[in-house]
PLY file of the C-alpha trace (Angstrom):
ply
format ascii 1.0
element vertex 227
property float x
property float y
property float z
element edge 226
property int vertex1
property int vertex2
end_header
-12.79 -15.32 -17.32
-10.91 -14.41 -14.01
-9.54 -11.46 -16.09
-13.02 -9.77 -16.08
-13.51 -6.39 -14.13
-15.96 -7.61 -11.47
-14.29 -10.99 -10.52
-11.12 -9.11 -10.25
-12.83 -6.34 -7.58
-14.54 -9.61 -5.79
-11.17 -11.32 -5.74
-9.38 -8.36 -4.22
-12.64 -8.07 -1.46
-12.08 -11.94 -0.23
-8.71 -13.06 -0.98
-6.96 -10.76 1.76
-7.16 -12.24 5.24
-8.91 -9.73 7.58
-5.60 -9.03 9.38
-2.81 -6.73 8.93
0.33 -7.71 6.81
3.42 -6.96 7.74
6.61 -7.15 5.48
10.50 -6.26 6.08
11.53 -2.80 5.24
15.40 -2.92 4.35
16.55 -1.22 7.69
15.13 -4.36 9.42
12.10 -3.02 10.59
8.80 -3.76 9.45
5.51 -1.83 7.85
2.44 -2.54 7.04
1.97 -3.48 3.80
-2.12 -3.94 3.95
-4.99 -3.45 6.42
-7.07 -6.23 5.59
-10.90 -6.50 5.78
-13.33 -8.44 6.55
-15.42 -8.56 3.90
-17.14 -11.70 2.34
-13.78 -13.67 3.92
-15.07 -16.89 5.34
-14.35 -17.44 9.11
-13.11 -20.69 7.77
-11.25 -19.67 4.61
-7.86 -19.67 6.06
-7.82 -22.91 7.61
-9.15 -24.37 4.28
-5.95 -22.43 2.45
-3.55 -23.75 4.61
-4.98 -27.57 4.52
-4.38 -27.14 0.43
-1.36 -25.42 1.20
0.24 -28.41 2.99
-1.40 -31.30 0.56
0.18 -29.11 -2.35
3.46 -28.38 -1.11
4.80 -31.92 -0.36
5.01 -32.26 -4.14
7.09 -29.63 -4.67
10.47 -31.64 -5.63
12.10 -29.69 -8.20
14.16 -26.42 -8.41
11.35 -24.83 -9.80
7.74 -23.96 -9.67
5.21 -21.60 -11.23
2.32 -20.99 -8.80
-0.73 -19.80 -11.02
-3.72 -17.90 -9.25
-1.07 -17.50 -6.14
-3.40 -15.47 -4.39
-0.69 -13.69 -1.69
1.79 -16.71 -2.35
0.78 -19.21 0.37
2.39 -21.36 -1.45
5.95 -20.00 -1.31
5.91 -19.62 2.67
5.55 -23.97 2.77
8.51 -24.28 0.21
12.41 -24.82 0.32
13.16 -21.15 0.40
15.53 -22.47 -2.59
13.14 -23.34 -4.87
12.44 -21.33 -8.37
9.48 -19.44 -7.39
7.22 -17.89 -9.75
3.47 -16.41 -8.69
1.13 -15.27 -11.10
-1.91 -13.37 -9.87
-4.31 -11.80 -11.62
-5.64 -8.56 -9.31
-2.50 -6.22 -9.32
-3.03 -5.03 -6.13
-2.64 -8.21 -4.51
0.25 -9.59 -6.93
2.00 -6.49 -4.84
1.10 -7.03 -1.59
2.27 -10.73 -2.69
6.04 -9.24 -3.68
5.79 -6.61 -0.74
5.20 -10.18 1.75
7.72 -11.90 -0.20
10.53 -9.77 -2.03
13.08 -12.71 -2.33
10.33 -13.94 -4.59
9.16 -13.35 -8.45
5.31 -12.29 -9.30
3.76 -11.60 -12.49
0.05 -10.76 -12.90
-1.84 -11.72 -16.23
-5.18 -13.05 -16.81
-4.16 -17.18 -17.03
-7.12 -17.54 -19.50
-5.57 -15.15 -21.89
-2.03 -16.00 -23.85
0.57 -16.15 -21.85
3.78 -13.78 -21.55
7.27 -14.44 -23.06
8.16 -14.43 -19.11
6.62 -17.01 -18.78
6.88 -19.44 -21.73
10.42 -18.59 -23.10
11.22 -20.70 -19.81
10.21 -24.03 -18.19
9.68 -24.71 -14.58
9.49 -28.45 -12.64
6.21 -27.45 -11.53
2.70 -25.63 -12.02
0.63 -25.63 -9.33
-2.95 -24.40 -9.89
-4.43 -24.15 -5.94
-7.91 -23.64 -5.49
-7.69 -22.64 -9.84
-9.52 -24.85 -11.85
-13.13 -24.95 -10.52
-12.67 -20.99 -11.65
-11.68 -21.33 -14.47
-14.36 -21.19 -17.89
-11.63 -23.65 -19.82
-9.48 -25.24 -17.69
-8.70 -27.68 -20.34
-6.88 -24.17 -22.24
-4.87 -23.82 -18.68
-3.46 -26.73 -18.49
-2.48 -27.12 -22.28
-0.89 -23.59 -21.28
1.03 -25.31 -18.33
1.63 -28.45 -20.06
3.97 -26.35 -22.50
6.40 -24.91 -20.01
6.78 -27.88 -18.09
10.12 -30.10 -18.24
10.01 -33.36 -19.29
9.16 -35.33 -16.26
7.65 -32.35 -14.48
4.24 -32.05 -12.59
0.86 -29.74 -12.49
-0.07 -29.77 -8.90
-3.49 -28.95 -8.85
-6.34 -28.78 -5.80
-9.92 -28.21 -6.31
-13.01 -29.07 -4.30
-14.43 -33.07 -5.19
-18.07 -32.38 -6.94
-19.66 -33.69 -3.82
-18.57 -30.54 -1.98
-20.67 -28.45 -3.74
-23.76 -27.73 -1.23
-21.27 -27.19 1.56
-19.53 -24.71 -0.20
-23.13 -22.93 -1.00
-24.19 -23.53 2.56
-20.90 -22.60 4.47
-20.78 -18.96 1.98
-24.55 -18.73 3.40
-23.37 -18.66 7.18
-20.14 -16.83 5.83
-17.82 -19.73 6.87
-16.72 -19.74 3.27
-16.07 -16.75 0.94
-19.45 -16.08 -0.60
-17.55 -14.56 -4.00
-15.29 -17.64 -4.18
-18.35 -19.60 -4.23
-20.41 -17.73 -6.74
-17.18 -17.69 -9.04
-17.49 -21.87 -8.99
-17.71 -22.38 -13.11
-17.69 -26.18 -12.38
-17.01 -28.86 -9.68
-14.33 -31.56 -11.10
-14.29 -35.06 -9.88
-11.61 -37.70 -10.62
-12.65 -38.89 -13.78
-12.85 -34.96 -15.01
-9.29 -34.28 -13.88
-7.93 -37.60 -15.12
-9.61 -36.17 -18.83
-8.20 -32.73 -18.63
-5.13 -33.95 -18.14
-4.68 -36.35 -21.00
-6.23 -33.67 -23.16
-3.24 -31.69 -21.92
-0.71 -34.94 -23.07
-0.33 -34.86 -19.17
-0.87 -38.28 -17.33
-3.01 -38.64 -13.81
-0.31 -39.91 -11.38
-1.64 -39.49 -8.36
-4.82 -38.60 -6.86
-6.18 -38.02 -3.44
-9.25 -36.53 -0.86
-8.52 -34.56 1.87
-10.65 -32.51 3.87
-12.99 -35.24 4.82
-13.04 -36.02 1.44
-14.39 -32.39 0.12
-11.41 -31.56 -1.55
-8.69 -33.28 -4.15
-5.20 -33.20 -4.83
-4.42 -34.57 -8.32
-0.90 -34.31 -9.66
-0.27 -34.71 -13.50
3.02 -35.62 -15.25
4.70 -34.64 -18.32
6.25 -37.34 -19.67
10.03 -37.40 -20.84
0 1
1 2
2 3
3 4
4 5
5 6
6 7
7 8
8 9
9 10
10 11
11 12
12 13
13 14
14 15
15 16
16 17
17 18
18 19
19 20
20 21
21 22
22 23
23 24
24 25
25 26
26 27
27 28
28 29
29 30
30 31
31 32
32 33
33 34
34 35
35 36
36 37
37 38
38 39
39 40
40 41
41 42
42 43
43 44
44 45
45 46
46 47
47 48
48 49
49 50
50 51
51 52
52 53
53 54
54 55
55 56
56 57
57 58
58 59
59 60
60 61
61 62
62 63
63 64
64 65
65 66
66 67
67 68
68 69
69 70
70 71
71 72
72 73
73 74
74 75
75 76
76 77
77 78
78 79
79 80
80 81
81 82
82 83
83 84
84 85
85 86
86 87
87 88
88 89
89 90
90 91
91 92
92 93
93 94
94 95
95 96
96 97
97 98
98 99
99 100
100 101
101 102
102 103
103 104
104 105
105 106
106 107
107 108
108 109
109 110
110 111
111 112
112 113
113 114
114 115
115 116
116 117
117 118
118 119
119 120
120 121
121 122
122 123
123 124
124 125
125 126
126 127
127 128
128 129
129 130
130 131
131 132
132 133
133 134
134 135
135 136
136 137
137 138
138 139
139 140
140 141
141 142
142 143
143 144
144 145
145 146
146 147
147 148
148 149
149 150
150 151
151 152
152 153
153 154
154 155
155 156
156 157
157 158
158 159
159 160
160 161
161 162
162 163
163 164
164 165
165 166
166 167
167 168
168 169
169 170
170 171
171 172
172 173
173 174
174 175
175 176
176 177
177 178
178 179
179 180
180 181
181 182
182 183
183 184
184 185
185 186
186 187
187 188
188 189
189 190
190 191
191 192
192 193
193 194
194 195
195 196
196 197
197 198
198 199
199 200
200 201
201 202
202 203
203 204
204 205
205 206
206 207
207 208
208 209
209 210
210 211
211 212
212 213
213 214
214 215
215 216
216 217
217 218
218 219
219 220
220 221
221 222
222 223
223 224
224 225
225 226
């Protein structure tokens, strides 16, 4: 799973833009909170977080959400600063640069493949969203049960995840290092419509809406708890 040793050490390597980060100190001023590098980060990998960024955060209606796999919380920059926010990441070191980028906001980090914490399920949220998660993930079915259960009645998994026919440009684009070569060697499987519309009434979740973006190499499905 994502939990493992080396995915964890190939997450860390790609996930952080090769820039500096910058967060508020309390006087005001501000510090550098991570030198990023290069690495096996795509030339194009932050233009395709910010396109899922914006398809995901549109949905975000409630007072609360729990971002799962929240990377350095892209997620929580596009969102009422209002809203409930909760980011789990697994790599601790970037579940801290996370809170260091965003200290109004909570982070956890746990393997989501694993059980999750009383932090976590002893509450329910509006929202899941699970960004760029699923085509990681060895059971994603297990996820979303997970999510499923700390949902409210009426609440939504917001979920994005490259559309099966996306899978030799992702292979080609980590080959010219437009795309993070570990993201797409982590790939576990490539879920179209009918996949995602499976999952989620395995989960008792319904399929309520469903769309391409990115010229049609990448999906945004949302899926409802019912009251």
């Amino acid at each position: 799973g994502l939990g493992s040793a080396a995915r964890a050490a190939a997450r860390v390597r790609r996930l952080v833009q090769p820039r500096s980060y910058r967060a508020a100190r309390g006087d005001g001023a501000a510090e550098t909170v991570w030198e990023g590098p290069q690495q096996s980060y795509g030339m194009l990998s932050g233009w395709l977080i910010d396109a899922r960024t914006k398809a995901a955060a549109g949905w975000v209606t409630g007072g609360s959400v729990l971002d799962l796999g929240c990377n350095i919380a892209d997620l929580a920059r596009a969102i009422p600063p209002n809203v409930d926010y909760v980011g789990v990441e697994v790599v601790p070191e970037i579940a801290a640069l996370a809170r260091a980028l965003h200290p109004d906001r909570r982070f956890l980090s746990f393997d989501i493949e694993a059980p999750w914490p009383p932090a976590v399920t002893e509450r329910t949220f509006d929202h899941v969203a699970l960004l760029a998660v699923l085509e990681h993930l060895k059971h994603p079915g297990d996820v979303l049960r997970q999510a499923a259960a700390v949902l409210n009645p009426g609440g939504t998994v917001i979920a994005t995840t490259p559309h099966p026919r996306a899978r030799w440009v992702h292979a080609a684009g980590a080959r010219l290092r437009l795309f993070s070569r570990d993201a797409d060697e982590e790939h576990e499987a490539f879920l179209g419509e009918p996949q995602l519309a499976r999952l989620a009434r395995d989960a008792g979740l319904s399929l309520v809406a469903y769309r391409t973006f990115l010229a049609g190499l990448n999906q945004l499905a949302v899926m409802r708890r019912e009251a």
